[in-house]
C-alpha positions in Angstrom: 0.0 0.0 0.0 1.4 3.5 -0.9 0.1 6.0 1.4 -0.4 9.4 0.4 1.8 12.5 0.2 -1.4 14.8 1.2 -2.0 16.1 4.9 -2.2 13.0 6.9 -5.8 11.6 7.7 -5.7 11.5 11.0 -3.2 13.6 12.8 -3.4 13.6 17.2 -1.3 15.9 19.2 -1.0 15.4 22.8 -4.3 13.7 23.4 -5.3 12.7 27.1 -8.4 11.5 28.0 -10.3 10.6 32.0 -13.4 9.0 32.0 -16.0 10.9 34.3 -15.5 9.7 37.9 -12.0 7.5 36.7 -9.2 8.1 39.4 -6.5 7.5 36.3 -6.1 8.3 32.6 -7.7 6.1 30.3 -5.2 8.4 27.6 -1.9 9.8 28.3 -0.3 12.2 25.5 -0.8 10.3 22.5 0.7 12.0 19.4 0.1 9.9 15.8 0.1 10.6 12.4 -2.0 8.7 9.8 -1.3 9.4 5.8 -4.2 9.3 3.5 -4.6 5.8 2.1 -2.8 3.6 4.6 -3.2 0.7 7.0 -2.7 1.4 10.5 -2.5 -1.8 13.0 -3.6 -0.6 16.7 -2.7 -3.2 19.3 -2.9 -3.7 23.2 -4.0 -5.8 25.7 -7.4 -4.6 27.4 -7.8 -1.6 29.6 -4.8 -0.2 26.7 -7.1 2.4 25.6 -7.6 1.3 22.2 -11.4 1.8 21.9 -11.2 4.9 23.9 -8.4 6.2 21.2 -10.9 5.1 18.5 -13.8 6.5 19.9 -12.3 9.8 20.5 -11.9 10.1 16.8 -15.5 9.9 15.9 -15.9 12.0 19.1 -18.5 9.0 20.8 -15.5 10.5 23.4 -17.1 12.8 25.2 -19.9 13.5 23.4 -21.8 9.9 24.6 -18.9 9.1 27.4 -18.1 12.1 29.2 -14.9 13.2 30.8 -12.0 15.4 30.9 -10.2 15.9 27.3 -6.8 17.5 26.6 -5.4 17.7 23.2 -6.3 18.3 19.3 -7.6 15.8 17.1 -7.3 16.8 13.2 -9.7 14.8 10.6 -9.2 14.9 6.9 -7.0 18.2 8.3 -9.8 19.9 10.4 -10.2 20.0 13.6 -13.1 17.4 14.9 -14.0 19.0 18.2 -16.6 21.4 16.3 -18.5 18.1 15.4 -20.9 16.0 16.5 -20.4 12.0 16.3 -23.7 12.5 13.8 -21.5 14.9 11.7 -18.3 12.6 11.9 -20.1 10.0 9.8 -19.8 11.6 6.1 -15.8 11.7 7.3 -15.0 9.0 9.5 -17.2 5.2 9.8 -16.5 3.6 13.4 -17.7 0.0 13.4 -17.6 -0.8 17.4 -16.1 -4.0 19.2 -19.5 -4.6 20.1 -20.7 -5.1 16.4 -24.1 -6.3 17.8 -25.5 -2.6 19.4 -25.3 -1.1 15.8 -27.9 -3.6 14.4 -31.3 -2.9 14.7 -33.4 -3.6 12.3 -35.2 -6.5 10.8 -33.8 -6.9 7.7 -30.5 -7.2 6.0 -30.7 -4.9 3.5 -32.8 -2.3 5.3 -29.8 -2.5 8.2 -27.3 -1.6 5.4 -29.4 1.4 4.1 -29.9 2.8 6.9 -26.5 5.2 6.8 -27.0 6.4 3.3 -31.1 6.8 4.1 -29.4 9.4 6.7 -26.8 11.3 4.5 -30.1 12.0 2.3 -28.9 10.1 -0.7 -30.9 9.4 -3.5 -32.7 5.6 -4.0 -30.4 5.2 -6.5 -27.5 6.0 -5.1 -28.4 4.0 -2.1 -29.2 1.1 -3.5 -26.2 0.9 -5.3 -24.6 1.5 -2.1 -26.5 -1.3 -0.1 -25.7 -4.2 -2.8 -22.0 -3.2 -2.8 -21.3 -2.9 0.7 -23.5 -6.2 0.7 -21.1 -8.1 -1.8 -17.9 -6.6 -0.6 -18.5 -8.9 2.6 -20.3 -11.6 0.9 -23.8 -11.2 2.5 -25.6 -10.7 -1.2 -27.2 -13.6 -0.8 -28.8 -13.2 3.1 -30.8 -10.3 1.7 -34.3 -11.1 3.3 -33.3 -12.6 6.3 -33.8 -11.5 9.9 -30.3 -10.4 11.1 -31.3 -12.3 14.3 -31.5 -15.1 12.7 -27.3 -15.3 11.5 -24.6 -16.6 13.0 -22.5 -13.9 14.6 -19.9 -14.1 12.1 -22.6 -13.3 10.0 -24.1 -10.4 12.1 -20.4 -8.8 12.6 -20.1 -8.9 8.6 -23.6 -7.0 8.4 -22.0 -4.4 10.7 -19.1 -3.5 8.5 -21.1 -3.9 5.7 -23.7 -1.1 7.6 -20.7 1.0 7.9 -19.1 0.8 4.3 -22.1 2.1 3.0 -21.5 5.3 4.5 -18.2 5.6 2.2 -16.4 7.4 4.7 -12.8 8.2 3.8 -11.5 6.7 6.9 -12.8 3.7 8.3 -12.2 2.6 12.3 -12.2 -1.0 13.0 -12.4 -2.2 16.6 -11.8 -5.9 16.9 -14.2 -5.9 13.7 -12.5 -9.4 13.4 -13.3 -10.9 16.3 -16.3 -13.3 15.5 -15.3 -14.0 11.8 -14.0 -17.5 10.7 -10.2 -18.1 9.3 -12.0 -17.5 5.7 -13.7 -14.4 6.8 -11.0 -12.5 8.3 -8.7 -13.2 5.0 -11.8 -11.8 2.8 -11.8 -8.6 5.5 -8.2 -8.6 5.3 -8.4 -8.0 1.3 -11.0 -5.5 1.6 -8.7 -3.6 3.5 -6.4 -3.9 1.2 -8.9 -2.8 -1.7 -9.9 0.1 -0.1 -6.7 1.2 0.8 -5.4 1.2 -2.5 -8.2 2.9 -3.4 -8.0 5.6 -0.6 -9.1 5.0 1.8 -7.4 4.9 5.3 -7.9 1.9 7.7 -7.6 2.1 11.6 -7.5 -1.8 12.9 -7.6 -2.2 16.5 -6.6 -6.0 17.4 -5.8 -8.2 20.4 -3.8 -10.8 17.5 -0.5 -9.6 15.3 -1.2 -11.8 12.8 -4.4 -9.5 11.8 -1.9 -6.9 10.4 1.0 -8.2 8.8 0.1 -6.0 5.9 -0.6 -2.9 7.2 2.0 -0.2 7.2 1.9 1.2 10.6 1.9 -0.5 14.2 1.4 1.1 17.0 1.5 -0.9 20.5 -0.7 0.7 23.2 -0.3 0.2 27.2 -2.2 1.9 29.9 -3.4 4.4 27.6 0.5 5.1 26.5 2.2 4.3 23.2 5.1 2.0 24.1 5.9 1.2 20.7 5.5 2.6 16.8 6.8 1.5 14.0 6.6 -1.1 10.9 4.7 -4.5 11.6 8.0 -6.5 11.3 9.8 -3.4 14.0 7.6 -4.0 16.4 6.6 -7.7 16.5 10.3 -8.6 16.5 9.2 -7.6 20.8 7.7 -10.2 21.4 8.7 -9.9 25.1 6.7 -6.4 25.0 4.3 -7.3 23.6 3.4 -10.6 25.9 3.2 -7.6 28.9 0.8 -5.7 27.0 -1.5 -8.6 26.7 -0.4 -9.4 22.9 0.2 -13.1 21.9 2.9 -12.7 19.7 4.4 -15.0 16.5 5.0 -18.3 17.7 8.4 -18.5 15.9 9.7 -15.1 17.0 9.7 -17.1 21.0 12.8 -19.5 19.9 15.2 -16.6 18.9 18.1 -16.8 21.0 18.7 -13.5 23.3 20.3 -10.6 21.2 19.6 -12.1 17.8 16.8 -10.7 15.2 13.8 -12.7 15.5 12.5 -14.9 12.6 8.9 -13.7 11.4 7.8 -16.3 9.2 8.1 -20.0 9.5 10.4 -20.2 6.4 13.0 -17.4 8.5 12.3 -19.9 11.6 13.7 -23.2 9.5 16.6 -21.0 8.3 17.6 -19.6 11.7 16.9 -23.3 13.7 19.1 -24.9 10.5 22.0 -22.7 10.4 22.1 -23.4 14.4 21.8 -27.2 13.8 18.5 -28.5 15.0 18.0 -32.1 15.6 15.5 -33.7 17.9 16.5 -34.4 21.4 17.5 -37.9 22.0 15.1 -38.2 25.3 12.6 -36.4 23.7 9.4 -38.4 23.4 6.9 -37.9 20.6 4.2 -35.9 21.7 0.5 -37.5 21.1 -3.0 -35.9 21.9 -4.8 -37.7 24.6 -7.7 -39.6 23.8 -9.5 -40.2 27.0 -11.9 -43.7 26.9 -14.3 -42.9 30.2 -17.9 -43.7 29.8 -19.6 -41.6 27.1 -22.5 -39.1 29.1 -24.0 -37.4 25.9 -24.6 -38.3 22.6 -26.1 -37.0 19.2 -28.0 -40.0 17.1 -28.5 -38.9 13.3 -29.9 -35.5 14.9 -31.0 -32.7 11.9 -32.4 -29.2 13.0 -33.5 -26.2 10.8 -34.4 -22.8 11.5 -38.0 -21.9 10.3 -37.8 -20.0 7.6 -34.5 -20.7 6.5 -32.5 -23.5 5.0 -29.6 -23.0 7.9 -29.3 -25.4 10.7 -27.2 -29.3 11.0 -28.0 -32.6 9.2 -27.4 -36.0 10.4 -25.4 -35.6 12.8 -23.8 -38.1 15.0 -21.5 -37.4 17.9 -20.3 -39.6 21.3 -18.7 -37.3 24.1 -16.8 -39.1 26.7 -16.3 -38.2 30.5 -13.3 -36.1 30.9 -12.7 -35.6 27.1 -12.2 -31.5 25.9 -13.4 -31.4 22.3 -12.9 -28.4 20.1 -15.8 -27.8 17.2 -14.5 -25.4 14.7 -15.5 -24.5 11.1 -17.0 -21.5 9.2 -19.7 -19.1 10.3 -23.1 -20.2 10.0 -21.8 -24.0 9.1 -23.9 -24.8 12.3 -21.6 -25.4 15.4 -24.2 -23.5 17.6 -26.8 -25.0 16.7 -25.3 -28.2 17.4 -24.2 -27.4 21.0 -27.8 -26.0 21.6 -28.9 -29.8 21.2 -27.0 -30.6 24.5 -28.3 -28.2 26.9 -31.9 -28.0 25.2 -31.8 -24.7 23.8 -33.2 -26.6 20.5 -34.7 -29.7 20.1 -34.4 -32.2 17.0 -36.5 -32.2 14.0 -35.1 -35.7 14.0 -33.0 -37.6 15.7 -32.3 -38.4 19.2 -30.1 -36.5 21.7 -29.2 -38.6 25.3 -27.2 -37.0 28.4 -26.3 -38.9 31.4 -27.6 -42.1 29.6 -31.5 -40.5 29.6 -33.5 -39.0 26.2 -32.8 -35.4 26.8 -36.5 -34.9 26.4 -36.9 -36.7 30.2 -35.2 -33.7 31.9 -36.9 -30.3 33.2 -34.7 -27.5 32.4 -33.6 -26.7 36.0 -32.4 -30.5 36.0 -30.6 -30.4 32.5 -29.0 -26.8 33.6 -27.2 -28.5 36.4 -25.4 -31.1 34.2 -24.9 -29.2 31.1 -23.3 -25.8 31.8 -22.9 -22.9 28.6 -21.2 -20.5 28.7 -22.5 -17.7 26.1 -20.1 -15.8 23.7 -20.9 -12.6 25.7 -20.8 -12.8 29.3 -23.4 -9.6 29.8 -25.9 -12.4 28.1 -26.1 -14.1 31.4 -25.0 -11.4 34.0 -28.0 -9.4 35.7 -27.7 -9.7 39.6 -25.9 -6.3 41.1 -23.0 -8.3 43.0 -20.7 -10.8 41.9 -21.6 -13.5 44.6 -25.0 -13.0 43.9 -24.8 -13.5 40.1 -22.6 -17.3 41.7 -25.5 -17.9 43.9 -28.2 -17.3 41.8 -28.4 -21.0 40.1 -27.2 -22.5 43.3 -30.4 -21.0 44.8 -32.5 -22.6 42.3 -31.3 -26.3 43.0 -32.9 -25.5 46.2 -29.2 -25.9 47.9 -28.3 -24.5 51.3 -26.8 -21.1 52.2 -23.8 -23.0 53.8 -23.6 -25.3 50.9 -24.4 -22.0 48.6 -21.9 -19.9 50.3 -19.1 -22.9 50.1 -19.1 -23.7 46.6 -19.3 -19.8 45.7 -16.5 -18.9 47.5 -14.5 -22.0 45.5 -15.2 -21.2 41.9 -14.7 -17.2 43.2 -10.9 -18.4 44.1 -10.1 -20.7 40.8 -11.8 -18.0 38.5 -9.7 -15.0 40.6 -12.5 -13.0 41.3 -12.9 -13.9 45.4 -11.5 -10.2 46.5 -14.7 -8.6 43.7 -17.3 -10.6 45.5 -18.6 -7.6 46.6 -18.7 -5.7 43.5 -20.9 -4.9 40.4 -20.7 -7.2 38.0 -20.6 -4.4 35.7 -18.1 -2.4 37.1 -15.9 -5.6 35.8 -13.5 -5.7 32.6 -14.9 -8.1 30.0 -12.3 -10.5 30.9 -13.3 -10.9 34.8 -17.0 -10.6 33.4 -16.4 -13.6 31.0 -14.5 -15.6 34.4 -17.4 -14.8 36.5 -20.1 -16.1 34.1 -18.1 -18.9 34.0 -18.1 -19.3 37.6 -21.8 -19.6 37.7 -21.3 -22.1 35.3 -19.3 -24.0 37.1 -21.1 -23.7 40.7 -23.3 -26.1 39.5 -21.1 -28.8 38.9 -22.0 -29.1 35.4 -20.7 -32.6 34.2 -20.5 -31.2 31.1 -19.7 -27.3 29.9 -19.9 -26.2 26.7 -18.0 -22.8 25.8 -19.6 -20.9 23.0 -16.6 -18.5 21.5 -15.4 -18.1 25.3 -11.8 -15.9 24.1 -13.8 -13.1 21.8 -12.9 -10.0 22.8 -9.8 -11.1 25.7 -6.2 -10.3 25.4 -3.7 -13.1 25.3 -3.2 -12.9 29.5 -7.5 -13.3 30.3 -7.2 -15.9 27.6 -4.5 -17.8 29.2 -6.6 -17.0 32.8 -9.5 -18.2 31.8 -8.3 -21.2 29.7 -6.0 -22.5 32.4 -9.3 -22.5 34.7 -11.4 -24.5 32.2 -7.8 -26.8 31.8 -8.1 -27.4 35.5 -11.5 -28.4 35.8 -11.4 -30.7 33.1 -8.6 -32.6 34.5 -11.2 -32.7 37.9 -13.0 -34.3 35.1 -15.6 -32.3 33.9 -16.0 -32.8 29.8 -15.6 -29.4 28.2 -16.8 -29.0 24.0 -15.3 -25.5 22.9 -16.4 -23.8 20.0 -13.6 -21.6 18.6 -12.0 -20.2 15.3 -8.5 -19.7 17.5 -6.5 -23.1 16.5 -3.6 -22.2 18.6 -6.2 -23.3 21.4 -7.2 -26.1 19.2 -3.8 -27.2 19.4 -2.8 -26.1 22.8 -5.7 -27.2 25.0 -7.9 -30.0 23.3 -7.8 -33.8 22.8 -10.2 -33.9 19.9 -11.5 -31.7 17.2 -14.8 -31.9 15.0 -14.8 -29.9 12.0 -18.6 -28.6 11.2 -19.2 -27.3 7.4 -22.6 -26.6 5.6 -24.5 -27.7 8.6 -22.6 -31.8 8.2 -19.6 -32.8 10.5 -16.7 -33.4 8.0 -14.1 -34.3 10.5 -13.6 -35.7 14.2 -10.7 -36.9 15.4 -7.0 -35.6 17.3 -5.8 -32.3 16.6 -2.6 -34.1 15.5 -5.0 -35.9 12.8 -6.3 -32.6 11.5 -3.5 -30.9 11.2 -1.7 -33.5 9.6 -4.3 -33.3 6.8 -3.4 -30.8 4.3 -6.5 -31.2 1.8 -9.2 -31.1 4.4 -7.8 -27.9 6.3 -7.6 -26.1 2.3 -10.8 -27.2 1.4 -11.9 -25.6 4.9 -10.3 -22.6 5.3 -8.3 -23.9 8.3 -4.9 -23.0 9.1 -2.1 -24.7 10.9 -0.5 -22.8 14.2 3.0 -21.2 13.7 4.3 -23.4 16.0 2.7 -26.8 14.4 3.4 -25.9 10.8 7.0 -25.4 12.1 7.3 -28.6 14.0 5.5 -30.6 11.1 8.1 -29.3 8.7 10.8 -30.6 10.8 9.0 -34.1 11.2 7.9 -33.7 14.8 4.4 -33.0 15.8 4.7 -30.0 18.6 1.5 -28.1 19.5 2.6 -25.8 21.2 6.4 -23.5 22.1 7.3 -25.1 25.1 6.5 -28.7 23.6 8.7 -27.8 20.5 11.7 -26.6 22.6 11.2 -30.3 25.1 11.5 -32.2 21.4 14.0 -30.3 19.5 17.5 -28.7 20.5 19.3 -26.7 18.6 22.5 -23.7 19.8 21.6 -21.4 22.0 18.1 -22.8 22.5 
């Protein structure tokens, strides 16, 4: 991308920002130029003042979220304080981490036209606008439906499509990634690039550096500071800085030896390993996913659901889940890995088919009964959050088994300690972060001793430390034995955390076996849009199978490891 030689796009000179009521800066004297027609990658961890920096731009900071502002923000080489957020939009399109609050209508198309309905455009002009933006995220052919009725891949597409109908010069991505599949974020990924080449300027705020290998700027926030700027390849050869800002970064750029450049790329990873003599170590065993055999509590018998009015939903499917096991389902948006799970805990029920838990027709258990031995945890937390204190929201479940304070208060105060969360007990649930939100509706998940929990999308939204939180507390209770099915388009967790994996496309499961076994299998993840880890496609090059960093330096040894 060659960014312009015109005033920059966005230029920010000593910009500080408090939140009313905030005792510290959510923005500390952030200075950044951004030329015309470039792609600007935005990382930190949460709490890094990414969305605050983004919002401040389309001034939703402080016009909607109020506070104490220091600073000058230039737009397009005017000032924006002069402007509402209303005003912004000709100039500047924002589409928001939470994609969902900027859908509201009952119709695909109508959602997309609703923008250019506001700028006054002609019919014309807007519907040309509304079947572009449509086919530049490959939603053409959802015109009709309900948004309600997507997947919320499919609902975070609409939003950027709502957005690019605008045709604002700059566009403002926050985690506008988050929900899309493998597939997806390559076809968003492109866009970019389209648009940039075209003129436009692109502001991506991620939690992952492999979103923005492409763009021409990085910039590293921490506590509302910029630690580090520069070219994506300057500032992910850190990757020391950026694991404190909450950043997981490359795999390969971990196995550099102190002082030396780190390799980027898994071709610059065999060169550096090679020219220091790798070899497998001699003790080394071969590493092998676990495949526990305990008794199998649910099943799915040749189980097919659709969704009324729609040919969407699963077909035929089969699936045996055995005590202890943690399955990962993965596999495109809308391809029907939600609607599968939902068999388990009776959120839907089979057109055909039979679904069992504990041995018993699911059909046989009352909800309060089924709730207790399948646990969900939702994509977004604040979907199941509601009570006004963080032991209360534990307790509320607990209450309805009918369980005793002593017996209530006990197991609260357990899942409070695992999840981190026993000094908040006290607190609002929504004075939380998302992360400790996330842990704590996972800890009224788990107060009821679920023998299974299913985890719909549990990551979206977390830096790489909640992740790592919250993943090494699901770990732990499945190795108390509780059977855990994950749905998630991150296969570095695929690789890292699960025993077996079940690929879902067009509503069939293609695939169920190891992780080892699927990523072994070159055709199936092509034909699926799946991708190999850093680490495994590394590993697998050099005949070993290594899932994750540390199990790839325990196999291989090499000078100066």
């Amino acid at each position: 991308m060659k960014p312009s030689l015109q005033s920059p796009a966005v230029k920010v000179s000593g910009l500080s920002f408090t939140y009313q009521d905030a005792h510290t800066p959510a923005l500390t004297d952030i200075n950044i130029q951004i030329p015309r027609g470039s792609y600007t990658l935005l990382l930190g961890g949460s709490s890094s003042g990414k969305t605050t920096l983004l919002w401040s731009l389309a001034r939703v900071v402080p016009e909607f979220h109020p506070g104490e502002i220091a600073g000058k923000i230039e737009i397009m080489g005017e000032y924006n304080t002069s402007r509402s957020p209303q005003e912004m939009a000709p100039y500047l399109g924002l589409i928001m981490q939470d994609f969902a609050s900027q859908l509201f209508s009952s119709e695909v198309a109508t959602e997309v036209a609703f923008l250019p309905e506001n700028l006054g455009l002609p019919y014309e002009e807007l519907a040309r606008r509304v079947a572009e933006a449509l086919q530049m995220v490959g939603l053409s052919h959802l015109v009709g439906r309900d948004p309600q009725t997507l997947s919320g891949g499919e609902r975070q597409r609409l939003a950027i499509a709502s957005v690019l109908s605008g045709e604002a010069p700059i566009l403002v991505f926050d985690e506008a990634k988050s929900d899309l599949d493998p597939a997806g974020r390559r076809q968003i990924d492109e866009l970019c690039g389209r648009l940039c080449r075209g003129g436009n300027t692109i502001i991506s705020a991620e939690v992952e550096v492999e979103e923005g290998a492409e763009a021409d700027l990085a910039i590293l926030l921490s506590e509302g500071r910029i630690v580090a700027k520069g070219s994506p390849k300057e500032v992910f050869a850190r990757p020391d800085e950026l694991l404190r800002c909450g950043i997981r970064p490359l795999d390969v750029t971990l196995l550099a030896d102190e002082g030396d450049a780190p390799p980027q790329t898994v071709e610059e990873a065999l060169q550096y390993l090679k020219e220091r003599d790798i070899h497998p170590h001699p003790k080394a065993p071969d590493p092998k996913s676990a495949k526990p055999e305990g008794e199998v509590i649910a099943s799915l018998e040749g189980v097919s659901f659709t969704y009324p009015r729609s040919d969407a939903g699963i077909s035929d499917i089969d699936l045996s889940v055995r005590r202890g096991e943690f399955i990962a389902l993965v596999g495109a948006n809308g391809s029907g890995k939600t609607t599968l799970v939902k068999q388990l805990n009776g959120l839907l029920r089979p057109r055909q088919g039979n679904v069992y838990v504990g041995g018993r027709p699911i059909s046989e258990y009352d909800d309060a009964e089924l709730a207790s031995m399948v646990g969900y945890l939702f994509q977004d937390p604040d979907h199941q959050i509601f009570h006004e204190q963080v032991k209360e929201e534990v307790g509320f479940g607990l209450r309805n088994l009918k369980l005793s304070e002593e017996e209530i208060t006990s197991r609260t105060r357990e899942v409070l300690e695992l999840m981190e969360l026993a000094e908040l007990e006290e607190e609002d649930p929504y004075s939380l972060n998302k992360g400790q939100r996330q842990r704590l509706a996972l800890a009224s998940v788990l107060a009821m001793h679920p023998s299974l929990l299913i985890l719909d999308e549990p990551t979206t939204g977390l830096d790489y430390l909640e992740v790592r939180r919250l993943m090494s507390a699901v770990e732990e209770m499945n190795r108390r034995g509780i059977t855990v099915i994950a749905i998630t388009h991150a296969m570095w967790l695929v690789a890292r955390y699960t025993h077996r994996v079940a690929v879902m496309s067009g509503g069939n499961k293609v695939f169920d076996g190891t992780p080892e076994e699927l990523f072994a299998d070159e055709e199936l993840l092509s034909s699926h849009m799946l991708s190999r880890p850093q680490i495994v496609e590394l590993s697998l090059r050099l005949g070993r199978y290594c899932p994750t960093v540390e199990e790839f330096r325990r196999t291989f040894t090499w000078k100066g490891a």
